[in-house]
C-alpha positions as CSV (number, residue, x, y, z in Angstrom):
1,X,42.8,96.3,44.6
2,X,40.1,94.9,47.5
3,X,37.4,95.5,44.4
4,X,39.6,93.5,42.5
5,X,40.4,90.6,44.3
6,X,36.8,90.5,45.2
7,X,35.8,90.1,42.0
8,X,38.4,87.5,41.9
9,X,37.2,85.5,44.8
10,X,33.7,85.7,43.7
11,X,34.7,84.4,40.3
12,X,36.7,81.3,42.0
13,X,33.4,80.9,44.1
14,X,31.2,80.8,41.0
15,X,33.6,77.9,38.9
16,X,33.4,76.3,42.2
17,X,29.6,75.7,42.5
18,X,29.4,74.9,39.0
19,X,32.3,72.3,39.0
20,X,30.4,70.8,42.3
21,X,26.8,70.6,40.1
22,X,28.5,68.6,37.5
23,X,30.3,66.0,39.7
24,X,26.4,65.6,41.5
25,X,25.4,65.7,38.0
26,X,27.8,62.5,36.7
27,X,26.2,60.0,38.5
28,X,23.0,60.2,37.5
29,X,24.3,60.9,33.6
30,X,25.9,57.2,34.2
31,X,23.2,55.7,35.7
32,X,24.1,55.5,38.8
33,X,21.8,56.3,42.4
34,X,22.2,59.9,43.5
35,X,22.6,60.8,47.3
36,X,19.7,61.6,49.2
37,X,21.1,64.7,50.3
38,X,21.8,66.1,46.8
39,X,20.8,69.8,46.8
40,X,20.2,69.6,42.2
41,X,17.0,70.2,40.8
42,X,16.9,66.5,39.5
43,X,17.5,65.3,43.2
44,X,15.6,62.2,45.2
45,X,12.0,63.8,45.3
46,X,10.9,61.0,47.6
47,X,10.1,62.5,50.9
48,X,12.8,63.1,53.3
49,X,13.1,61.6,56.8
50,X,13.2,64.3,59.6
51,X,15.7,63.2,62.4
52,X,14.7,61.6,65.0
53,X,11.8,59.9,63.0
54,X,11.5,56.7,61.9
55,X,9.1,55.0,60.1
56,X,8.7,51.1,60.3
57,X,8.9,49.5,56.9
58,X,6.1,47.7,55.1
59,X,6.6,43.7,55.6
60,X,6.4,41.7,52.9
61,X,3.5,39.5,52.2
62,X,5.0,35.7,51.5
63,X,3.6,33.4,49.0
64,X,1.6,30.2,50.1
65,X,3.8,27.4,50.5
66,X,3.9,24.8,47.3
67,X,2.7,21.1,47.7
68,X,5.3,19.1,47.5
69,X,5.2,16.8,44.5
70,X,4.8,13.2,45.5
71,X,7.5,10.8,46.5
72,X,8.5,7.9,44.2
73,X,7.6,5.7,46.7
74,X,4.1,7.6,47.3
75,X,1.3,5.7,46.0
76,X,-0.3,7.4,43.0
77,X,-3.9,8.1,43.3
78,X,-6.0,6.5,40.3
79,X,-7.6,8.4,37.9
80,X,-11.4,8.5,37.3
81,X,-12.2,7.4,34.0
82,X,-15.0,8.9,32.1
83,X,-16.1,5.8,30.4
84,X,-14.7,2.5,32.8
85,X,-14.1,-0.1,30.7
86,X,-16.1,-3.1,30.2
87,X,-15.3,-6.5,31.8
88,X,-15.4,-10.4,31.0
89,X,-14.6,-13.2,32.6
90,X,-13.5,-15.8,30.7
91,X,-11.7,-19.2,31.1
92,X,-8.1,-19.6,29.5
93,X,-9.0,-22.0,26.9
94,X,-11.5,-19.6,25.6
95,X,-8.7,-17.0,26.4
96,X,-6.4,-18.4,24.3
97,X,-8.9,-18.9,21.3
98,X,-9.8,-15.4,21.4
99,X,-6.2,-13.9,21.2
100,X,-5.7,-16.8,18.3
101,X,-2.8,-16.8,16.2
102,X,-0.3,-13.6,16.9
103,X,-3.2,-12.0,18.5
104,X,-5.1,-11.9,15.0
105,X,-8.6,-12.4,16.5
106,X,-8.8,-10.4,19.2
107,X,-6.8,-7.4,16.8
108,X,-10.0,-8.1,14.6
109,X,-12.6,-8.1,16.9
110,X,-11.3,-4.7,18.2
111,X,-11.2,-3.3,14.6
112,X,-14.9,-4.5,13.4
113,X,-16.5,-3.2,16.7
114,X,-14.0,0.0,17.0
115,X,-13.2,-0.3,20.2
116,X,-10.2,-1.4,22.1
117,X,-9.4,-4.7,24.1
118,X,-7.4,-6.0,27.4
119,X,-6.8,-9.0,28.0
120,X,-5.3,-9.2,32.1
121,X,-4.9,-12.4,34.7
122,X,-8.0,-12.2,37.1
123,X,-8.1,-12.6,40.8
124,X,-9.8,-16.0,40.2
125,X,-7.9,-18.7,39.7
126,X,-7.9,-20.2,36.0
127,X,-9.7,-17.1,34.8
128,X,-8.9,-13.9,33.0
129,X,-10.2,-10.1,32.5
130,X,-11.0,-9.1,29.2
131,X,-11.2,-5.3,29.5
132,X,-13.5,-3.2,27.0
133,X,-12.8,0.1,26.3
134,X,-14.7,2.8,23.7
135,X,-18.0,4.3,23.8
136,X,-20.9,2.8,24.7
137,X,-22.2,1.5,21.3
138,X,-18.9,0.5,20.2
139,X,-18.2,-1.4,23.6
140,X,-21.9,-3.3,23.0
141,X,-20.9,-4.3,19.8
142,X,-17.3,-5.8,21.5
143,X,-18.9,-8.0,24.1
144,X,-22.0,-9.7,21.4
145,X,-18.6,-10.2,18.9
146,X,-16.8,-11.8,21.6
147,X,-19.4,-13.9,22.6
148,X,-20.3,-15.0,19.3
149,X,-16.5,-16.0,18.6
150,X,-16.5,-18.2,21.8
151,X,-19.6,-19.6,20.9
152,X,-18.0,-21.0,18.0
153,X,-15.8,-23.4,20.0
154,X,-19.3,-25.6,21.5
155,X,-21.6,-25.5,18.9
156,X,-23.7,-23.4,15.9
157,X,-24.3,-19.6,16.5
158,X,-27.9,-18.4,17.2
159,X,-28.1,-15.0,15.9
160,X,-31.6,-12.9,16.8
161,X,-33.2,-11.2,13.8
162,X,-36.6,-10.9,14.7
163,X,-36.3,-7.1,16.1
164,X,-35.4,-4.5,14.5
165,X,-32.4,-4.9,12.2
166,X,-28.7,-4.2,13.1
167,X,-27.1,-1.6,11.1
168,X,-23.5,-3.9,11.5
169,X,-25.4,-7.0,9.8
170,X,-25.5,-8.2,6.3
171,X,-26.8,-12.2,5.9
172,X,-25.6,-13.9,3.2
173,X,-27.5,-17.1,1.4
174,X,-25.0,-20.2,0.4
175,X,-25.9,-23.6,-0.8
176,X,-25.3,-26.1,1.6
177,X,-22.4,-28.0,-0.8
178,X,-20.8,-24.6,-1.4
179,X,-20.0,-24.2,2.4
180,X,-16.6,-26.0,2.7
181,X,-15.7,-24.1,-0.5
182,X,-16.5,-21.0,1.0
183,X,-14.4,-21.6,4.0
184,X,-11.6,-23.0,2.6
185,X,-9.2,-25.4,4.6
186,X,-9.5,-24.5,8.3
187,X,-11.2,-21.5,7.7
188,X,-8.6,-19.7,5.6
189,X,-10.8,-18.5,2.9
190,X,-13.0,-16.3,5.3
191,X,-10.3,-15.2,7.2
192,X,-8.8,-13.6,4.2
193,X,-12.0,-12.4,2.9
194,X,-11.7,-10.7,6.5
195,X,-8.3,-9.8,6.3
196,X,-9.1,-8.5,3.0
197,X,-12.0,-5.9,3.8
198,X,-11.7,-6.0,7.5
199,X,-15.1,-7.7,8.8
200,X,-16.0,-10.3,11.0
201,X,-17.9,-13.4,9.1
202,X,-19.2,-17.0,10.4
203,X,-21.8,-19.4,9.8
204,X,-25.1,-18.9,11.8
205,X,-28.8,-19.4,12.5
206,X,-31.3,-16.7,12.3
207,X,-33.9,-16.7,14.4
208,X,-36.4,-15.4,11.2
209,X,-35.6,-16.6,7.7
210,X,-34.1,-19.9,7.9
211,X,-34.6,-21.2,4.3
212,X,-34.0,-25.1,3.6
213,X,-30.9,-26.1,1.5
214,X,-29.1,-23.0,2.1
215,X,-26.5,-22.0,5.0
216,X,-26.6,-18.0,6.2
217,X,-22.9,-16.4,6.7
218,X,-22.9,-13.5,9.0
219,X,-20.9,-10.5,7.5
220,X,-20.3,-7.8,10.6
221,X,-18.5,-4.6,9.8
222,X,-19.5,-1.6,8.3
223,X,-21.6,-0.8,5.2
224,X,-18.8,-0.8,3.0
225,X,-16.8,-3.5,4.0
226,X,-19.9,-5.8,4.2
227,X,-20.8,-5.1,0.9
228,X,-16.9,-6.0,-0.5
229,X,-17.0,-9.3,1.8
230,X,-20.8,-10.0,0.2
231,X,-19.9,-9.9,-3.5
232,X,-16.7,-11.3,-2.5
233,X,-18.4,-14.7,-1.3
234,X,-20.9,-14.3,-3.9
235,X,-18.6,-14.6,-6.5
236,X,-16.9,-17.7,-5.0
237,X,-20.5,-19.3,-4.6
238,X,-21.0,-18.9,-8.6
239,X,-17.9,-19.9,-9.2
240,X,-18.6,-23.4,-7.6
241,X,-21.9,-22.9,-8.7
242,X,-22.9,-21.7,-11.9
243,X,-26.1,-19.8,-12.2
244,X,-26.7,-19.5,-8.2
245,X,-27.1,-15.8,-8.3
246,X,-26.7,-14.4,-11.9
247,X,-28.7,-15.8,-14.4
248,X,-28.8,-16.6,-18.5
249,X,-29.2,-12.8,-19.5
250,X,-26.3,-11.8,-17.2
251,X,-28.2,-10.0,-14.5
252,X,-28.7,-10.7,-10.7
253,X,-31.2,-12.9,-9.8
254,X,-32.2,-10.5,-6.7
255,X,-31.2,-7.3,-6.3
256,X,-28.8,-6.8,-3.5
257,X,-30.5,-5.0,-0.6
258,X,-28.5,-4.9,2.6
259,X,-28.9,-2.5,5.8
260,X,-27.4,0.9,4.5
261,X,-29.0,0.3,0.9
262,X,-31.4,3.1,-0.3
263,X,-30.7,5.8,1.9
264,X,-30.2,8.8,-0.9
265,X,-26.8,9.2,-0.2
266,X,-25.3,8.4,-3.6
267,X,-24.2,4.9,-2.3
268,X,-25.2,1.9,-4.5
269,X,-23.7,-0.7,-7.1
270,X,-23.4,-1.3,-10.9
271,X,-23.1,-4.2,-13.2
272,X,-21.1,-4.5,-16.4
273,X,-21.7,-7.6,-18.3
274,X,-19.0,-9.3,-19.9
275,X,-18.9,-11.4,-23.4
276,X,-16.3,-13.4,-25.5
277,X,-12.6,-13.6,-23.7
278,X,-13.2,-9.9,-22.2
279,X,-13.7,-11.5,-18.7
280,X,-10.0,-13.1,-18.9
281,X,-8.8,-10.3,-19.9
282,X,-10.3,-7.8,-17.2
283,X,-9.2,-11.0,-14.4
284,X,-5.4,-10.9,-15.3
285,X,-2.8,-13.0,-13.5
286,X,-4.7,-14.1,-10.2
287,X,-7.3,-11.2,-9.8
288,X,-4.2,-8.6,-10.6
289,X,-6.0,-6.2,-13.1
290,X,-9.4,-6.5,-11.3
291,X,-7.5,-5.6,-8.1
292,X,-5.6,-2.7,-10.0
293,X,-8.6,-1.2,-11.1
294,X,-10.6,-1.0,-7.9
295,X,-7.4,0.6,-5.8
296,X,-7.4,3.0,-8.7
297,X,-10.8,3.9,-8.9
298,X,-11.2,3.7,-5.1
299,X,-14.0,1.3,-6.2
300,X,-15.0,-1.8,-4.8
301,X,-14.9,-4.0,-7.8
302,X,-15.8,-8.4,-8.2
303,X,-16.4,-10.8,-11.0
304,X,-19.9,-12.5,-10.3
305,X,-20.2,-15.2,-13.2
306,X,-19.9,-13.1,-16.4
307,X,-20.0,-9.7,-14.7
308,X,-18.8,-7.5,-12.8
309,X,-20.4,-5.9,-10.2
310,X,-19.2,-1.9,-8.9
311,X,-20.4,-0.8,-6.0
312,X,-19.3,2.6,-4.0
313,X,-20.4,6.0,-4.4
314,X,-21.4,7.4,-7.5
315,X,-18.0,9.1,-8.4
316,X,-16.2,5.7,-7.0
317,X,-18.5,4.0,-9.8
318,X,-17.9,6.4,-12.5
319,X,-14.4,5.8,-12.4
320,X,-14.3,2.5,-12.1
321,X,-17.0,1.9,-15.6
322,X,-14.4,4.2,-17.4
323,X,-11.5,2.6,-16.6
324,X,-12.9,-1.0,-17.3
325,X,-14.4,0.5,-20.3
326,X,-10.9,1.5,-21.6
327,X,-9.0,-1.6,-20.3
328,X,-11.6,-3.5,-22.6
329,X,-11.1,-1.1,-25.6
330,X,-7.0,-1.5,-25.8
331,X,-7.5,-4.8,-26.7
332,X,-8.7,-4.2,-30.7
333,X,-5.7,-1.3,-30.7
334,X,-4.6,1.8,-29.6
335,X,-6.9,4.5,-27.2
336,X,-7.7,7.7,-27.6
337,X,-9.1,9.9,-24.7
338,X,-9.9,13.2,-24.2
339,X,-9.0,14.0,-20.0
340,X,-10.6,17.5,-20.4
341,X,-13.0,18.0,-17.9
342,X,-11.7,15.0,-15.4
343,X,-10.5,15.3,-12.0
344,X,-8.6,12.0,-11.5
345,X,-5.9,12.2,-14.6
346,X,-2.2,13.8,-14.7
347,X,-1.0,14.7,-18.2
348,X,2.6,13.2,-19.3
349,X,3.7,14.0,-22.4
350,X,6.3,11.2,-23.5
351,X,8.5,12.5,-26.1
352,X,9.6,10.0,-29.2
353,X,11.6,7.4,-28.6
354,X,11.1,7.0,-24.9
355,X,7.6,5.3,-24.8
356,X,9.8,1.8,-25.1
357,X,12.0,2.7,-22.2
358,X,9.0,4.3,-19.7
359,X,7.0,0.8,-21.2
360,X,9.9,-1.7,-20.2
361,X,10.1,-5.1,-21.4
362,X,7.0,-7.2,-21.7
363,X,5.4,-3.9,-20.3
364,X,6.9,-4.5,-16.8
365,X,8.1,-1.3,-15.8
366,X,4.8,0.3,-16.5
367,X,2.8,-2.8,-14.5
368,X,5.5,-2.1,-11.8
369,X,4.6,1.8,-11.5
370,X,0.8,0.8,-11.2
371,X,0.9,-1.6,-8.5
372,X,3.2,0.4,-6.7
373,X,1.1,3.6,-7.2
374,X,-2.6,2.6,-7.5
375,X,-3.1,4.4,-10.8
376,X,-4.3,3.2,-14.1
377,X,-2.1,4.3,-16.8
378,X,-1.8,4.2,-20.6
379,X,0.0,5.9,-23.7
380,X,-2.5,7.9,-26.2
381,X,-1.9,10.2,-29.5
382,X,-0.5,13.2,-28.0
383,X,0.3,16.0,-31.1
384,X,1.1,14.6,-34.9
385,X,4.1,16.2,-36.9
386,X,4.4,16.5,-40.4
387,X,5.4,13.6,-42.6
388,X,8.9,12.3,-41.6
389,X,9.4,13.7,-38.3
390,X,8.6,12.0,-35.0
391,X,5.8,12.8,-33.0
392,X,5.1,12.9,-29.5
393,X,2.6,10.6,-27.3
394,X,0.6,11.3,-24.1
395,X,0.3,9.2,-21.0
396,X,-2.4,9.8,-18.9
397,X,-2.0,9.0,-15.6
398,X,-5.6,8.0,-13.8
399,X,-6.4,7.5,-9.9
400,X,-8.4,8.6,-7.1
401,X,-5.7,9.9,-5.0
402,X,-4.2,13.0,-6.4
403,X,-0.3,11.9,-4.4
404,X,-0.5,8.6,-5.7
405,X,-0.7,10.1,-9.5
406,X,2.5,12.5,-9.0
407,X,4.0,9.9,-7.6
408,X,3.6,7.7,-10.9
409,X,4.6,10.8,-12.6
410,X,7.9,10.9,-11.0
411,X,8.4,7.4,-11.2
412,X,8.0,7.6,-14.9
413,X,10.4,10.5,-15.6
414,X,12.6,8.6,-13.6
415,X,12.1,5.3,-16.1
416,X,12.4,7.3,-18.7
417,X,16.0,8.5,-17.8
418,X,16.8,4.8,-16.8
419,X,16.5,5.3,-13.1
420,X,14.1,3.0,-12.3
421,X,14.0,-0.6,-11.7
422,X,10.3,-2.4,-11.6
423,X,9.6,-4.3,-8.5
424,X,8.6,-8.1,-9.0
425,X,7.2,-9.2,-11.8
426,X,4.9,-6.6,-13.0
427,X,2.7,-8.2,-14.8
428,X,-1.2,-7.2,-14.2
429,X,-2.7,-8.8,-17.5
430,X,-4.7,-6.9,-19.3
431,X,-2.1,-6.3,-22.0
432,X,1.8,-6.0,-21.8
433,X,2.0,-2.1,-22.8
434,X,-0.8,-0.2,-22.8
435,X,-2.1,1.4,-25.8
436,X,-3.1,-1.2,-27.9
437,X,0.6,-3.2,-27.9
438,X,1.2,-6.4,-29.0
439,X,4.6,-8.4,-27.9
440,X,3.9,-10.0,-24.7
441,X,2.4,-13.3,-25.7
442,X,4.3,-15.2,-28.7
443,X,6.4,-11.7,-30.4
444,X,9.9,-10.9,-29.8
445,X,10.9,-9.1,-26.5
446,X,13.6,-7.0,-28.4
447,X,11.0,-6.1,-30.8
448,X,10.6,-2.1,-31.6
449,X,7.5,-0.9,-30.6
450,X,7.7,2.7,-32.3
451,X,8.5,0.8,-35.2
452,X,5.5,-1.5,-34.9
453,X,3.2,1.7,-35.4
454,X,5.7,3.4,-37.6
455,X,7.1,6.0,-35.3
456,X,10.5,4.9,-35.0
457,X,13.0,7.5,-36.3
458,X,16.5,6.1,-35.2
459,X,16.4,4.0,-37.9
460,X,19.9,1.8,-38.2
461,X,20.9,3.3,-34.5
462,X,17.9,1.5,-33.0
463,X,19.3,-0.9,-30.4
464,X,15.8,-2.9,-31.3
465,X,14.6,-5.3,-33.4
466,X,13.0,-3.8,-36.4
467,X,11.8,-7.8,-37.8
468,X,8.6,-8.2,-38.0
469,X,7.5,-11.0,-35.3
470,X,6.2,-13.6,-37.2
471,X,3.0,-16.1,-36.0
472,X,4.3,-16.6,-32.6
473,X,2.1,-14.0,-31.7
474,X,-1.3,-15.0,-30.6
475,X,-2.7,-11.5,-31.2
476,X,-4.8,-11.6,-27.6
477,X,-3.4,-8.2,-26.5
478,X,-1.6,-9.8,-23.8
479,X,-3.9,-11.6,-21.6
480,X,-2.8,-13.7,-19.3
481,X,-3.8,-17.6,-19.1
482,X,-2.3,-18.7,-15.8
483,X,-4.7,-20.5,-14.6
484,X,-3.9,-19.7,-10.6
485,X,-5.3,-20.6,-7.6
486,X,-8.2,-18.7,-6.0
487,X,-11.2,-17.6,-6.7
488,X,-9.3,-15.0,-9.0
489,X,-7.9,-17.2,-11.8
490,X,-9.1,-17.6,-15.3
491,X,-11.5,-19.6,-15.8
492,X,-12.4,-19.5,-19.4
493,X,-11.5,-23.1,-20.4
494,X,-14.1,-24.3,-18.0
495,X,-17.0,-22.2,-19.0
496,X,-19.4,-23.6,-21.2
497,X,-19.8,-21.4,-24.8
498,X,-17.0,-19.8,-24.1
499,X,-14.0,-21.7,-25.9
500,X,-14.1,-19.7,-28.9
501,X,-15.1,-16.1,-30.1
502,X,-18.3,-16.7,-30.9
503,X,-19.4,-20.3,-29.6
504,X,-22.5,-20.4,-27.7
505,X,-23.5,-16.5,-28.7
506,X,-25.9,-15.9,-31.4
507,X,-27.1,-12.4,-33.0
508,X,-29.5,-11.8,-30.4
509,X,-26.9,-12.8,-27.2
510,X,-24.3,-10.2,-28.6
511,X,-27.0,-7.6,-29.5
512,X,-28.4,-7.7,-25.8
513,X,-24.6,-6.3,-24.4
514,X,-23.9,-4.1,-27.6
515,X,-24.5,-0.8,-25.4
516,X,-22.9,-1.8,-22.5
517,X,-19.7,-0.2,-23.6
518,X,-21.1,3.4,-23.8
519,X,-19.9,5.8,-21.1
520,X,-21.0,5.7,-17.2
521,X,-24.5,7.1,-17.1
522,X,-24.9,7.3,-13.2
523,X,-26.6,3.9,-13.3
524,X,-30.0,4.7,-13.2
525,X,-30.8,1.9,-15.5
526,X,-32.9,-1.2,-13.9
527,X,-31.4,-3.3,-16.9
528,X,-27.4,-2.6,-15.4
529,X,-28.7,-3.4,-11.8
530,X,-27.9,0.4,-10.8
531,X,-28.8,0.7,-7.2
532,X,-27.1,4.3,-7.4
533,X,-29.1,6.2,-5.4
């Protein structure tokens, strides 16, 4: 019996231990800090602190103590600048005639000499700050434009050109009774010409080259905007007068050589002569198709006289001789090109029945969708069908800038589905509806155009005309006559030998320009006035 209950109380002792190793065990299993006198084998191993013996804990290192960020009522310390600005002093007449009109002249003295200008009240009395800011070369250029401006107030402009030349300079030559036609009332003529290609032009005296009869305009800006300004002048200067700088054969007089001319990098110019009633029609409606073709062709592109001179890079120029080239051919009917092989066309395929809707009336919708786009776009033979059944055209959609062509292309699946309504008038010459169409001058406006080339398959449903349009129409592929103001308006009544199709041009006149309508050759000809290269 003792046996037993021994082995009874050493069983109770043994459930014992173990139910007191798995209540020590729990906290830990829950996450939960053991005691530090736990006798399991997963206790505290850190060592243990005898009694009576302390050991001083390790102090805590602080952090340095923060600046305080300044008061509000702190005054801020001024920052070094890298480059300090420029200053001038100048008085507040000549003040007020360098910010001119809405701050126009001072915004454009900034922009030619790329740099950036302040105008602040001085310390003196009656006098203000003009601050200059930029790089060194761009703030030199600031100052001399400034100074030349206010020099214009007291008297003529005195420009040195006996060192070596400036690389912002182009000089102009213009008769002396072509000045005030050059300037325009108050100036307004140069300061579009400005506006227009953003450079900085006056009347001035060289201190080398002064040439008797003539005045020399200043053109400032950069090599490409000088060059649009320059045959921008030039063409107002032949238009007043006639023969200044092109002559009877329909070439330059001089070839143009400016600062940035000849320096291999593909820049140069190109001329296409003109013949008949082609330069009216490549003009259009105050300068709108010669302006639509250069933003196409990223091109800078002006009527001199008789011709028309491209300048710009060589791919600029190749673009811009097609597209003239091809404006010129829809006028004796409808155009066929191949865009295999280009980089600046989107394909359209139009189906039948829809080339009158994407057209619009009088070709408005389609003039709308250029000018809003910068393309150049017409309607060519896409696929034929057999006999009887319609057949599908092509509109190709040509620019420089690939966004600006899918945006024509959404545009004109918009038109076709009747979503679109033209802006303005929409009328860039050249011809009402590309392709070769007649209608806009003297033929019905509810004339059928498919039926016109015998693609109209709706027969009796056609909500068009199907009449033929009688002698109203003048046949002229749509050119327009409005004789505008400007520099850009058409001008063929008052040219001499050029009333009719063939006055004033003999066999050997129209032999002389019979090639000039082959494709862009990288205008390495002298006889074209090339300059590419």
């Amino acid at each position: 019996r003792a046996a037993t209950d021994g082995r009874a109380m050493s069983g109770s002792d043994d459930e014992m231990h173990d139910a007191e190793v798995k209540a020590d065990a729990k906290p830990k299993a829950e996450g939960q800090p053991m005691d530090a006198d736990s006798d399991s084998d997963d206790g505290d191993r850190r060592p243990k602190r005898l009694d009576g013996e302390s050991q001083p804990s390790p102090q805590r290192q602080r952090s340095p103590p923060r600046e305080r960020s300044p008061r509000r009522d702190e005054p801020k310390k001024e920052k070094t600048r890298k480059n300090p600005p420029m200053e001038m002093l100048i008085g507040a007449e000549d003040a007020a005639f360098l910010v001119g009109t809405g701050g126009k002249t001072k915004d454009k003295v900034a922009r030619v000499a790329g740099a950036r200008l302040d105008l602040l009240d001085a310390d003196v009395p009656g006098k203000h700050r003009l601050e200059i800011f930029g790089k060194d070369e761009n703030r030199r250029k600031a100052k001399q434009y400034v100074e030349w401006v206010l020099r214009q107030r007291v008297g003529p402009i005195t420009v040195d050109t006996s060192g070596t030349q400036r690389d912002d300079l182009s000089i102009v030559n213009v008769p002396v009774d072509c000045v005030a036609y050059v300037m325009g009332k108050n100036g307004i003529v140069l300061r579009n010409i400005e506006e227009e290609y953003g450079t900085l032009m006056f009347f001035g005296v060289p201190t080398v080259g002064v040439t008797e009869g003539v005045e020399k305009l200043m053109i400032l800006g950069s090599r490409r905007s000088r060059r649009g300004a320059e045959l921008k002048v030039m063409s107002a200067v032949e238009h007043k007068r006639k023969g200044f700088f092109v002559d009877d054969k329909k070439e330059l007089r001089a070839r143009l050589e400016q600062v940035g001319d000849g320096e291999g990098d593909g820049w140069g110019y190109d001329v296409f002569p003109f013949h008949d009633e082609e330069f009216s029609y490549a003009l259009g409606a105050q300068g709108s198709t010669r302006k639509k073709l250069a933003s196409a062709s990223g091109c800078i592109l002006e009527y001199i006289g008789d011709i028309a001179v491209m300048a710009g890079n060589r791919d600029e120029r190749r673009r811009c001789w097609d597209y003239l080239n091809w404006l010129l051919k829809q006028r004796k009917g409808a155009l066929n090109v191949d865009p295999k092989g280009r980089d600046d066309v989107l394909e359209l395929p139009v189906a039948a029945g829809k080339a009158g809707r994407l057209s619009g009336k009088a070709g408005n919708v389609l003039r709308s969708i250029e000018k809003e786009t910068s393309t150049f776009c017409f309607m060519t033979d896409h696929r034929g069908a057999a006999d009887g059944e319609s057949r599908d055209e092509l509109m190709l959609i040509f620019g420089a800038d690939k966004r600006n062509r899918y945006k024509a292309m959404d545009l004109m699946e918009d038109a076709m589905e009747g979503k679109y309504q033209p802006k303005g008038g929409g009328n860039g010459g050249g011809g009402a509806d590309r392709g070769g169409r007649n209608g806009s001058n003297g033929g019905r406006k509810d004339a059928c155009h498919d039926f016109s080339i015998g693609k109209c398959v709706r027969g009796d449903k056609c909500r068009f005309s199907h009449e033929s349009s009688g002698g109203g129409n003048n046949n002229n592929g749509g050119r327009n006559n409005n004789n505008g103001g400007g520099r850009d308006r058409d001008r063929s009544p008052r040219r001499d030998g050029r009333g009719g199709p063939d006055r004033g041009r003999g066999k050997n006149s129209r032999d002389r320009d019979r090639d000039r309508h082959k494709p862009y050759d990288g205008g390495d000809k002298g006889s074209r006035g090339g300059g590419g290269g």
